[in-house]
C-alpha positions in Angstrom: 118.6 127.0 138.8 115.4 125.3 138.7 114.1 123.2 135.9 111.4 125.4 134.9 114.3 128.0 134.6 116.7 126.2 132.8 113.4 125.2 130.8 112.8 128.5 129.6 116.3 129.5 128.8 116.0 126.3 126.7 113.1 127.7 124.4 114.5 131.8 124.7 117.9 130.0 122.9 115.8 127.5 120.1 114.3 130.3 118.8 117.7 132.3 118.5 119.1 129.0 116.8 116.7 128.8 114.2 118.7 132.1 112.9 121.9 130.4 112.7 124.0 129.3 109.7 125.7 126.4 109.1 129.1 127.8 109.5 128.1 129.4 113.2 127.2 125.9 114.3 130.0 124.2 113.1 132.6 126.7 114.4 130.4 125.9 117.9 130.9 122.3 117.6 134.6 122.4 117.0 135.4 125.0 119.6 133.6 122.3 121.8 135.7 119.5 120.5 138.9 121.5 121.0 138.2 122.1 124.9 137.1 118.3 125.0 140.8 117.3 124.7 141.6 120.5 126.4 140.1 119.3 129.4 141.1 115.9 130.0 142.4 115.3 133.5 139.5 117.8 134.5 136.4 115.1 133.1 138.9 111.9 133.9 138.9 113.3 137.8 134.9 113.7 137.4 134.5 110.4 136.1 136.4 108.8 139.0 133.8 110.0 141.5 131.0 108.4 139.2 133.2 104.9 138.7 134.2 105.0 143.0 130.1 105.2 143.8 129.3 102.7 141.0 131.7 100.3 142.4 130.6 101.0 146.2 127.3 100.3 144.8 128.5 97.0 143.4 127.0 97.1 140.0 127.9 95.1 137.1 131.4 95.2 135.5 129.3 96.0 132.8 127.3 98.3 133.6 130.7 100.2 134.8 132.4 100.3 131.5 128.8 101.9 130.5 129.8 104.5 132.4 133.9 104.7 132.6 135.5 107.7 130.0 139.4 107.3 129.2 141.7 110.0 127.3 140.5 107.5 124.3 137.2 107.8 124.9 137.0 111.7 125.4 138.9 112.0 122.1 136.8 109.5 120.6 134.2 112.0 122.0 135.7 115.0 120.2 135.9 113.5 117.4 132.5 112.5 117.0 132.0 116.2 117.5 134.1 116.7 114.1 132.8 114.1 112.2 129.2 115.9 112.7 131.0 119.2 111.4 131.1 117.3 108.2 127.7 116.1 107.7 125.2 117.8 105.6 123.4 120.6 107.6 119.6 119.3 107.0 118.1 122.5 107.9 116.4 124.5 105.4 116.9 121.6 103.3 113.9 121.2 100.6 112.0 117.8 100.6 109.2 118.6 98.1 108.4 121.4 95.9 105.6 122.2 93.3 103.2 124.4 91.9 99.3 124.7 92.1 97.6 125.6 89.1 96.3 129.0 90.9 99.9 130.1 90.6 100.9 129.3 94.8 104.6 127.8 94.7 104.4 125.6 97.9 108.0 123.8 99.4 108.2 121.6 102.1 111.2 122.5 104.1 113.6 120.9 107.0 113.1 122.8 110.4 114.2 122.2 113.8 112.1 120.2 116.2 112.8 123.1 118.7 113.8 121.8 122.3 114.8 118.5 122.9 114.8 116.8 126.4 117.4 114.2 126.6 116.3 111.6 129.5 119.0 108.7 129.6 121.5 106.7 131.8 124.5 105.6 132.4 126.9 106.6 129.4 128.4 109.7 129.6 129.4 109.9 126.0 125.7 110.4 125.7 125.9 113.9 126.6 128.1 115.2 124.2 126.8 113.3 121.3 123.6 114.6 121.9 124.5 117.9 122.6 126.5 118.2 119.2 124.0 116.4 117.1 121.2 118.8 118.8 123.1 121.7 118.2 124.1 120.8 114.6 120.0 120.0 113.9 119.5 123.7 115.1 117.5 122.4 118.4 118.4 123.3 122.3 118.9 120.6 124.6 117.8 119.5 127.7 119.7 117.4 129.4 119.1 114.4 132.2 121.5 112.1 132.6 121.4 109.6 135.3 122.7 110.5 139.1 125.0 107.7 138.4 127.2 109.8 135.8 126.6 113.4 137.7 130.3 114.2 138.4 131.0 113.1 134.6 128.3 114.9 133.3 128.4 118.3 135.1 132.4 118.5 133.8 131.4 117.9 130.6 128.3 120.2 130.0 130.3 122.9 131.8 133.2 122.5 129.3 130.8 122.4 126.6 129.2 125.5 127.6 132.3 127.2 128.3 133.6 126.4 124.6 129.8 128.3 123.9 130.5 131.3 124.9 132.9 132.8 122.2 130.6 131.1 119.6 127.5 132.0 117.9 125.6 129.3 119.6 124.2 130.5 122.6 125.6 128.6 125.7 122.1 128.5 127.3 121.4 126.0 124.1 122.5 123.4 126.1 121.3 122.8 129.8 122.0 119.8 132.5 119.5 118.7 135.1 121.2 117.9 138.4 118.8 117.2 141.0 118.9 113.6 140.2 115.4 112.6 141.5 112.1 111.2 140.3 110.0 114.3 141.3 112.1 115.7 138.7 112.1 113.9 135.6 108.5 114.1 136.3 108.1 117.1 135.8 109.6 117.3 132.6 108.0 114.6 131.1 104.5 117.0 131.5 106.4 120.6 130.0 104.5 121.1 127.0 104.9 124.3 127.1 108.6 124.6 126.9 110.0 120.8 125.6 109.0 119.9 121.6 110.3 116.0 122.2 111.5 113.8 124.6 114.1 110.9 123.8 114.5 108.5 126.3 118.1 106.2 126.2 118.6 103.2 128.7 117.0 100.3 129.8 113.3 99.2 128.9 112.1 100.2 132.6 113.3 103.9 131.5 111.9 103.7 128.1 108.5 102.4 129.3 107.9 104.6 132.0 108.8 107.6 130.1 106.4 106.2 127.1 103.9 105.9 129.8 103.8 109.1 131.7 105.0 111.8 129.6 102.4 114.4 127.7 105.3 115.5 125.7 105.7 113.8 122.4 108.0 110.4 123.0 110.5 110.0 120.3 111.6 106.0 121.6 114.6 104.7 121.4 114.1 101.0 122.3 115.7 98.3 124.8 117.5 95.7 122.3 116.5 92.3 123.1 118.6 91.0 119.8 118.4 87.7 118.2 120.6 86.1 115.8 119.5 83.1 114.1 122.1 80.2 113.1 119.6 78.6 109.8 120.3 75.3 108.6 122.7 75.9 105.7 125.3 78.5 108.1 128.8 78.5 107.8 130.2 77.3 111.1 133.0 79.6 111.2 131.0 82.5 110.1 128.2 81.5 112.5 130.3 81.5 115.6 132.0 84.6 114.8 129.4 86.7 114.6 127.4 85.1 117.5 130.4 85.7 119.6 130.9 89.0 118.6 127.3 90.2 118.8 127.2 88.6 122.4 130.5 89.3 123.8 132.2 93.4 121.9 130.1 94.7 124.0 127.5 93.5 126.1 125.9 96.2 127.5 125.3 98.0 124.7 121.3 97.8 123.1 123.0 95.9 119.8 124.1 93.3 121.8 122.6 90.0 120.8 120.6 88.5 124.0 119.4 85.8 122.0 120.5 82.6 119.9 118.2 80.2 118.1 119.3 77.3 116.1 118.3 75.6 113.1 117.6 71.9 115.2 119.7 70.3 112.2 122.7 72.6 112.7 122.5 72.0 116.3 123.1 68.2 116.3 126.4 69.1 114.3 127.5 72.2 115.2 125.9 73.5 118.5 128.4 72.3 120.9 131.3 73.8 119.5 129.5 77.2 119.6 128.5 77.1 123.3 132.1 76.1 124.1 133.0 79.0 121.8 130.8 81.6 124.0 131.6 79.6 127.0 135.0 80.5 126.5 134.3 84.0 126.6 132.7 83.6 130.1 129.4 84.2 128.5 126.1 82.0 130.5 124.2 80.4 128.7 120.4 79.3 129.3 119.2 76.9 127.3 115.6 75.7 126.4 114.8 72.0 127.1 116.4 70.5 123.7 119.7 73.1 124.1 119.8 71.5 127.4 119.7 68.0 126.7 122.3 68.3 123.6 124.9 70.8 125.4 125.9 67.8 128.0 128.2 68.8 130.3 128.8 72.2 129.3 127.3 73.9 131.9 123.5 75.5 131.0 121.1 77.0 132.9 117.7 76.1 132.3 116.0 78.9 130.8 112.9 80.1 132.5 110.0 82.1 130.3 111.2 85.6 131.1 115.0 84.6 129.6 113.1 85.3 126.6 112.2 88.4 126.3 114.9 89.9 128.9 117.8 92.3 127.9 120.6 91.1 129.9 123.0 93.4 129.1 125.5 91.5 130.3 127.4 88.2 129.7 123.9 86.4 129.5 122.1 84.6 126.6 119.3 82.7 126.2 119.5 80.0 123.5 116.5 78.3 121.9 116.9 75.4 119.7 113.5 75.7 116.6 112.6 73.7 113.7 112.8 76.0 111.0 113.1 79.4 109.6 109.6 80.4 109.9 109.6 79.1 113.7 112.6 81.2 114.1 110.5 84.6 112.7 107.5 83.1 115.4 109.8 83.7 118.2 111.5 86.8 117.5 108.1 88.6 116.5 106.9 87.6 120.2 109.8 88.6 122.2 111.8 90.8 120.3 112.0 94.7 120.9 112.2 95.3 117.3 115.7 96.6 117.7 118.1 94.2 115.2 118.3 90.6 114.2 120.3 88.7 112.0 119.7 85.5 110.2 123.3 83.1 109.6 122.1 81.2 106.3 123.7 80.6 102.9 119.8 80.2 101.9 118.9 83.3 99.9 115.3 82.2 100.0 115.4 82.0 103.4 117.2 85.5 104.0 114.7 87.2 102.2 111.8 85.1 104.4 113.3 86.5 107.5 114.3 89.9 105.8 110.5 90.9 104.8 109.0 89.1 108.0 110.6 90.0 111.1 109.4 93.6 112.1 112.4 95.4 113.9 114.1 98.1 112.6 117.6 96.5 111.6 117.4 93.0 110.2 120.6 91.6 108.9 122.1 88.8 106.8 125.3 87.4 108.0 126.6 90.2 109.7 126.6 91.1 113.7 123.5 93.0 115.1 126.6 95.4 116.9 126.6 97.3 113.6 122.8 98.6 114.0 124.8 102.1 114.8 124.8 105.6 113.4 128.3 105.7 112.8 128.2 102.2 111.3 125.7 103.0 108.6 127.5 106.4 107.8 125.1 108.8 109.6 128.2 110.5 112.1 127.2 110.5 115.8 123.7 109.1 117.0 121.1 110.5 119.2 119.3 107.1 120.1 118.1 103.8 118.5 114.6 104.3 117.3 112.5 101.1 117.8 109.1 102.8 116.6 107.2 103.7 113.5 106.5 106.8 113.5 108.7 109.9 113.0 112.4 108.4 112.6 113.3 104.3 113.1 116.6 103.1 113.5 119.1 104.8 113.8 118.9 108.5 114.5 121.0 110.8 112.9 120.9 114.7 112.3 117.6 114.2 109.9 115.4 112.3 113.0 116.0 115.5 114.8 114.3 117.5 112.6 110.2 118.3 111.8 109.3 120.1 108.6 106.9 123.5 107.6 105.4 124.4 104.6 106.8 127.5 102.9 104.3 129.0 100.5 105.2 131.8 97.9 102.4 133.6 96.1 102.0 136.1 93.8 98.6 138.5 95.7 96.2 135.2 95.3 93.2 134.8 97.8 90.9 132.5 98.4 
């Protein structure tokens, strides 16, 4: 089928949705989980294909664990599926209610968004979390996955749909683009007429161009160029334990820290031992003049302008050495994506500094920026990271994928 075919199927099953009950949709969701695990040699052969052309490609070890699925993973997959079974069903929920002294009793009430186009790359996992959180928020999906993940993706969305069809949830909720070119994403960046929102989840070349050439409404999820700043009065343990572990869990994810700066007073003592520390991980380093003169023979790079604001996704970081917290905040507001930072500091004065001033949508003391995650905070399964203002920030669980409508009850008045 064409796009502008599986396009209308898309908007002919939203409005069929919006009748659903909570129950249908989470009886859909499970049935999907079940033939998830029921299907596992099936999607790990699919995935194979993708991992073979990623590796003829020669891209990043990375980049290919992005993209790799495991029997842990799939189950990890269904039972993201169950875990949004137990959230709260937001639809039809009531945010505001109140009367009007002509007797009108007006409520403001939780509705689907409608149909949700799904542009993002790499991860497979990406296609059933959004598909179940979609589906749970009452939405159909449209779905574009990168040609990197085809294989994996067509196995999954016909398992999905498969589970569909002895469910309430029409199986046409939930539809895969597989033409894998430019023409067509496009095309559906412009289709008004049929898509409610687009969500965009990758890298900031995807993000931007999507932000930049769609008509339809952009919910963004941003690229994560992540600081974490080691203040003057920072544990050493503490400090290199979360620095290595926002760098180094997993570094292609958009949590990952791309980013040190140091307290210069910290540095004199403690630096050193916290390069080795990422060294030792096989992590490289590029270093600003000052990192560069005090890291000796540790083996830096020389960090160029763009190290700054680049998301390496990798086992990259760029280290800056600053003279104080508010020199810190100077940075990070310049080249940050307003994804997540952290600030290491026993200073409660300065935690709250950094807390209130630096504008990104996570901003943590003396924890890891990995945590910046639906799951983490307690929302189930996530459809993005939101790095904007408007609509939904941070992370973006069942509620983000939901507008609202005023529902009016009167009594025969008129105006």
């Amino acid at each position: 089928m064409t796009l502008l075919e599986k396009a209308k199927l898309a908007k002919q099953a939203a409005s069929q949705m919006v009748a659903l009950t909570t129950e249908e949709k989470n009886q859909a969701l499970l049935a999907m989980a079940d033939a998830l695990e029921g299907n596992i040699p099936y999607i790990l052969e699919a995935n194979a294909k993708d991992i073979e052309a990623a590796k003829q490609a020669n891209v990043t070890d990375a980049l290919v664990d992005r993209l790799a699925l495991s029997e842990t993973r799939i189950h990890d997959m269904a039972e993201g599926l169950r875990q949004v079974v137990e959230l709260e069903d937001p639809i039809g929920e009531v945010l505001e209610a109140w009367d009007r002294p002509n007797g009108l009793h007006i409520t403001k009430v939780r509705v689907p968004l409608g149909v949700i186009g799904m542009i993002y790359e790499a991860r497979p996992n990406v296609t059933v979390d959004a598909t179940g959180l979609c589906l749970k928020a009452g939405n159909a999906v449209l779905l574009r996955g990168s040609s990197s993940a085809l294989f994996s993706n067509q196995a999954l969305v016909k398992i999905l749909c498969g589970a569909l069809t002895h469910t309430k949830v029409p199986e046409e909720a939930v539809q895969l683009l597989e033409e894998g070119t430019r023409e067509e994403v496009n095309k559906m960046l412009k289709m008004n007429e049929y898509l409610d929102v687009l969500i965009p989840r990758g890298g900031a070349g995807l993000i931007r161009s999507v932000v930049d050439n769609a008509s339809v409404p952009v919910l963004e999820t941003g690229a994560g160029n992540c600081h974490v700043y080691v203040d003057e009065s920072a544990k050493p343990d503490m400090a290199r334990d979360i620095v290595v572990n926002a760098k180094t869990h997993r570094p292609a994810v958009c949590n990952a820290a791309e980013t040190l700066l140091v307290h210069e007073s910290w540095a004199k003592e403690y630096l050193i031992d916290l390069l080795t520390a990422l060294k030792e991980k096989n992590v490289e380093l590029r270093g600003c003049e000052r990192t560069h003169k005090l890291a000796g023979d540790i083996g830096i790079v020389e960090a160029k302008e763009e190290d700054w604001g680049n998301e390496y996704l990798d086992y990259t970081m760029a280290v800056a050495i600053v003279d104080s917290t508010d020199d810190a905040i100077a940075h990070i507001n310049r080249y940050s994506t307003k994804h997540s930072e952290a600030i290491i500091t026993e200073s409660e004065e300065n935690a709250r500094a950094f807390q209130k001033r630096v504008d990104s949508a996570a901003v943590y003391h003396n924890a890891s920026t990995r945590f910046t995650d639906g799951f983490e905070f307690g929302f189930g399964a996530e459809i993005g990271i939101s790095t904007q203002k408007l609509h939904a920030r941070g992370p973006m669980g069942l509620p983000a994928l939901t507008s609202s409508k005023y529902v009016i009850y009167g009594t025969g008045q008129i105006r």
